[in-house]
N, C-alpha and C positions, 0 to 999 in steps of 0.2 A: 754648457750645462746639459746634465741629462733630465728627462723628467719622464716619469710612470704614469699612464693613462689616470692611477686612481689615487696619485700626489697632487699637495697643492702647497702655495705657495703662498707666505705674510704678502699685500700687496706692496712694501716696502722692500720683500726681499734684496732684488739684485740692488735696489740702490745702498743696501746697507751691507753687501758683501763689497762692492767695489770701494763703500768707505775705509773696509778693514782689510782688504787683501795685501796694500802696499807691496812691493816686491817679490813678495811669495806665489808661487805655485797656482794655490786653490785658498779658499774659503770656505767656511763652513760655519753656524751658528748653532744653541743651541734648536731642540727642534722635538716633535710630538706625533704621537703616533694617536690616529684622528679614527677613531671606531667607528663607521658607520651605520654597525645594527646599532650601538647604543646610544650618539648621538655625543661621545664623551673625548676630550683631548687629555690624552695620559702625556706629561712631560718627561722626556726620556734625559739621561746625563749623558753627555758628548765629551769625550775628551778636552780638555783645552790644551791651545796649541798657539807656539808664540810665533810661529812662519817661519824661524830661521832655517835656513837648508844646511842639511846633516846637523841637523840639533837631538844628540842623542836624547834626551829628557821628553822631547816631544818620538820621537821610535818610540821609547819606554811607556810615555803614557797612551798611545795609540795602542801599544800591544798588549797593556793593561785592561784597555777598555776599546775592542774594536770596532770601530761604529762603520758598518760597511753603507749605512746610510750618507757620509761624506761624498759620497761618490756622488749625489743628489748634491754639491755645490758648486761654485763659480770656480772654474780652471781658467788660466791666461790659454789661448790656441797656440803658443809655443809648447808649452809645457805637455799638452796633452798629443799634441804631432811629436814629439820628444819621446814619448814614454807609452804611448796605447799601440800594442800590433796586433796584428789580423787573428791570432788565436788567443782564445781566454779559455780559464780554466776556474773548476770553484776555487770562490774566494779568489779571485783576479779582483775584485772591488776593495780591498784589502791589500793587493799585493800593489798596486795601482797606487793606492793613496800612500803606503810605506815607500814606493815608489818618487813618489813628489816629494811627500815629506824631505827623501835622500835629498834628493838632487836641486829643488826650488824652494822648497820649504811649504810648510799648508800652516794655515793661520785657524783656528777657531775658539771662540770666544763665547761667554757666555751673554744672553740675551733676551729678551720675550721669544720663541718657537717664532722662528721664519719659516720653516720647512714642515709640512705634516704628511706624516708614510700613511696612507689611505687602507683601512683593514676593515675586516668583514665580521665582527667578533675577536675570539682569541688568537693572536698572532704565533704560528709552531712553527718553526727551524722544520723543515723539510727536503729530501732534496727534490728538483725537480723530474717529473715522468716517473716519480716512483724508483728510480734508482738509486742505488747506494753513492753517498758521499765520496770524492776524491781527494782530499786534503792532503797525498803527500807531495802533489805540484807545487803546491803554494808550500808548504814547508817549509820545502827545499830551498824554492825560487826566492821566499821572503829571509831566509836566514842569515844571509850575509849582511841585511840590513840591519836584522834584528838584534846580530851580534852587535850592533853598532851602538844598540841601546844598553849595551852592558851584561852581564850575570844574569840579574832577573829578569829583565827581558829575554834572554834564553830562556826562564824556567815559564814563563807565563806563555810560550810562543809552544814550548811541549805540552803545556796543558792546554790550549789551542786544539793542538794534532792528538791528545786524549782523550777530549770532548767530542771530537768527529771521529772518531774510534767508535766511542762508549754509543751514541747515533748510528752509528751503522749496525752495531749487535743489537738496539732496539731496533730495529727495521727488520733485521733478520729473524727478529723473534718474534714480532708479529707477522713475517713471511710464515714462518713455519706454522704457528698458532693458525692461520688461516689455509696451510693443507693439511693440516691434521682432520681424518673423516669426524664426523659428531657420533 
């Protein structure tokens, strides 16, 4: 498992990922993003996923609804010596779990929030150090998968690589917006 300084976890988590994992890959439940300035757990929707490995329907509904919070559940250590190498790229936590999904299968289920993404107020899509988004690594790299999910999964995987487009021209425009003199 991986875990973020400002994630926390149901105290039942891991026992109730290893109830559901069965032969798959990873785990994952539903799960909640935990506000700290307000004090409030907003329940997020998680894909569901049946585990089976190369289960186009679960591609499909992973690339419908990408939760890169998955990355934040239970992996077997085969699976993730199998499929984690030394260079990540954005959206590796995405490419990662299309990844499993392929080859072991990723199981998740709906459930009370075992999982809460820790925030500070309103949660923004940003990229890291202020630099512009990379999205056509992952693209690329996730498309042979994603073909795997059929048609719409091609269309919903280009509107993926449109939305980290349309993110990089707002960045740009607030670049510029901030050297233009007053």
């Amino acid at each position: 498992m991986w875990a973020a300084a400002d994630d926390e976890r149901a105290p039942d988590c891991i026992e109730y990922y290893l109830s559901v994992i069965g032969k798959a890959g990873g785990a994952f439940s539903t799960y909640a993003l935990r506000d700290r300035k307000s004090a409030t757990d907003t329940e997020m929707i998680a894909p569901v996923l049946s585990g089976q490995a190369n289960c186009s329907s679960d591609i499909r509904n992973f690339v419908y609804n990408p939760c890169p919070s998955f990355i934040y559940g239970l992996y077997r250590r085969s699976t993730v010596l199998a499929l984690f190498p030394s260079a990540v790229f954005d959206w590796y936590d995405c490419f990662f779990i299309l990844s499993v999904i392929q080859s072991a299968g990723f199981v998740c289920v709906k459930s009370a929030p075992k999982y809460f993404a820790g925030t500070f107020g309103e949660y923004v899509a940003k990229p890291s150090n202020g630099r512009y988004l990379m999205p056509l690594n992952y693209f690329l790299k996730a498309f042979p998968i994603v073909a795997e999910g059929g048609p719409s999964a091609i269309l919903a995987h280009l509107g993926i690589f449109a939305t980290a487009t349309k993110l990089n021209y707002r960045i740009a425009k607030q670049a510029l917006v901030q050297l233009k003199p007053a």
